[in-house]
C-alpha positions as CSV (number, residue, x, y, z in Angstrom):
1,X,65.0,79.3,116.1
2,X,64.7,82.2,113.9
3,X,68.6,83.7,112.6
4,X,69.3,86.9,111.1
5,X,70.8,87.9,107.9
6,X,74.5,89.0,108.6
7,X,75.8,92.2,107.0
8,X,78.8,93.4,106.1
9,X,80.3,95.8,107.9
10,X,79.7,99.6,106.9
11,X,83.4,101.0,107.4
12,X,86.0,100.7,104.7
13,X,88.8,98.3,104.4
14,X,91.1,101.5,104.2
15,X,91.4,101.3,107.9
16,X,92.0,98.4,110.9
17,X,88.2,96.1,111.3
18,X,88.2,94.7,114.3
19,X,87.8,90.7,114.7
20,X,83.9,91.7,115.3
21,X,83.7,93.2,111.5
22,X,86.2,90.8,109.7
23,X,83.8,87.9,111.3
24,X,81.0,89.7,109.8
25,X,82.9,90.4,106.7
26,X,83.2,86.8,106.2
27,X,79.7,85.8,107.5
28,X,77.8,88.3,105.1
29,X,80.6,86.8,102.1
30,X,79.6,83.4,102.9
31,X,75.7,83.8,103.2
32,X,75.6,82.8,107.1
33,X,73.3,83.9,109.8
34,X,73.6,84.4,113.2
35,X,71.3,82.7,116.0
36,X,69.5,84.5,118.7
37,X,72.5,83.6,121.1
38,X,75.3,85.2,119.3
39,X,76.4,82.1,117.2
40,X,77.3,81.8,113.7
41,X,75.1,79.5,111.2
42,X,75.4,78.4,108.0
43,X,72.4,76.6,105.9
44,X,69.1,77.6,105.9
45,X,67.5,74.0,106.2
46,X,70.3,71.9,108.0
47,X,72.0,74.3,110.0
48,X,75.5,73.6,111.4
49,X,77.1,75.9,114.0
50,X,80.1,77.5,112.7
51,X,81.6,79.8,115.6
52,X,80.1,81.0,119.1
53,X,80.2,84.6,117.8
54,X,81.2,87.0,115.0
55,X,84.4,88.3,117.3
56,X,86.1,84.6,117.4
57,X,84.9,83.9,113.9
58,X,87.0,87.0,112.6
59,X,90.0,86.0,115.4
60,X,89.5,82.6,114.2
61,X,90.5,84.2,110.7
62,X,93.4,86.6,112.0
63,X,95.1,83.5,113.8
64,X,95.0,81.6,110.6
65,X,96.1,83.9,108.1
66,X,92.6,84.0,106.4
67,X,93.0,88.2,107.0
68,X,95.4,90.0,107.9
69,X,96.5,93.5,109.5
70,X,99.5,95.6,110.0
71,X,101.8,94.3,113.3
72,X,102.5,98.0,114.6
73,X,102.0,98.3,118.4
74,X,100.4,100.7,119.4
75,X,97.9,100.3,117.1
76,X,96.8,103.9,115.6
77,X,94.3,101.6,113.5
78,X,94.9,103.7,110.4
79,X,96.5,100.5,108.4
80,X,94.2,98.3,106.1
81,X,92.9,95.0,106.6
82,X,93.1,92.0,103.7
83,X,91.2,89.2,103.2
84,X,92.2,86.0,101.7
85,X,88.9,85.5,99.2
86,X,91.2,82.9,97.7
87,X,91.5,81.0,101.2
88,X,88.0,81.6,102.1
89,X,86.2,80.9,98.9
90,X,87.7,77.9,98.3
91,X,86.9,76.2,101.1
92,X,83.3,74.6,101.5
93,X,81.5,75.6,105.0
94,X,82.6,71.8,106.3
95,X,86.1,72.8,105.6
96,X,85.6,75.8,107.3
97,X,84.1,74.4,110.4
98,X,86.8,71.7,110.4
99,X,90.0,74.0,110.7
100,X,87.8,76.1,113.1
101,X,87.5,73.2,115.3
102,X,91.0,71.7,115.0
């Protein structure tokens, strides 16, 4: 199974990513890849799955506080998103997977 390099996303953080881009944000960040069926990887040798796609990776990261945006309904998507580096980088990709699954 061959995986692709993930990159970031190319718009700004000035306005609303979707959970699509903050999954990617975080996928690019931590050096994951994804697999030809959607699904997020990390390790190059001994792969371990880490979400089925980018979108529930970054909603994965909305529900738990990991980013966060703006609570204004309706959403004009002109407010910013934040990402907890501190959360995310301090957590190994075991950690990671283990919150993800719990």
């Amino acid at each position: 199974m061959k995986l692709i390099a993930i990159d970031p996303p190319t718009r700004s953080f000035s306005r609303w990513l979707t959970d699509e881009e903050i999954g990617r944000v975080i996928a690019a960040k931590r050096g994951w890849r994804q697999a030809p069926d959607g699904s997020v990887q990390a390790g190059k040798i001994r792969k371990t799955r880490i979400s089925a796609s980018l979108d529930q990776l970054g909603a994965a990261a909305v529900d738990r506080g990991w980013a966060s945006r703006p609570r204004v309904e309706p959403s004009d998507s002109s407010g910013p998103t934040h990402m907890m580096w501190g959360i995310i980088d301090a957590r190994t990709d075991a950690e990671i997977l283990a919150e993800l699954t719990a």
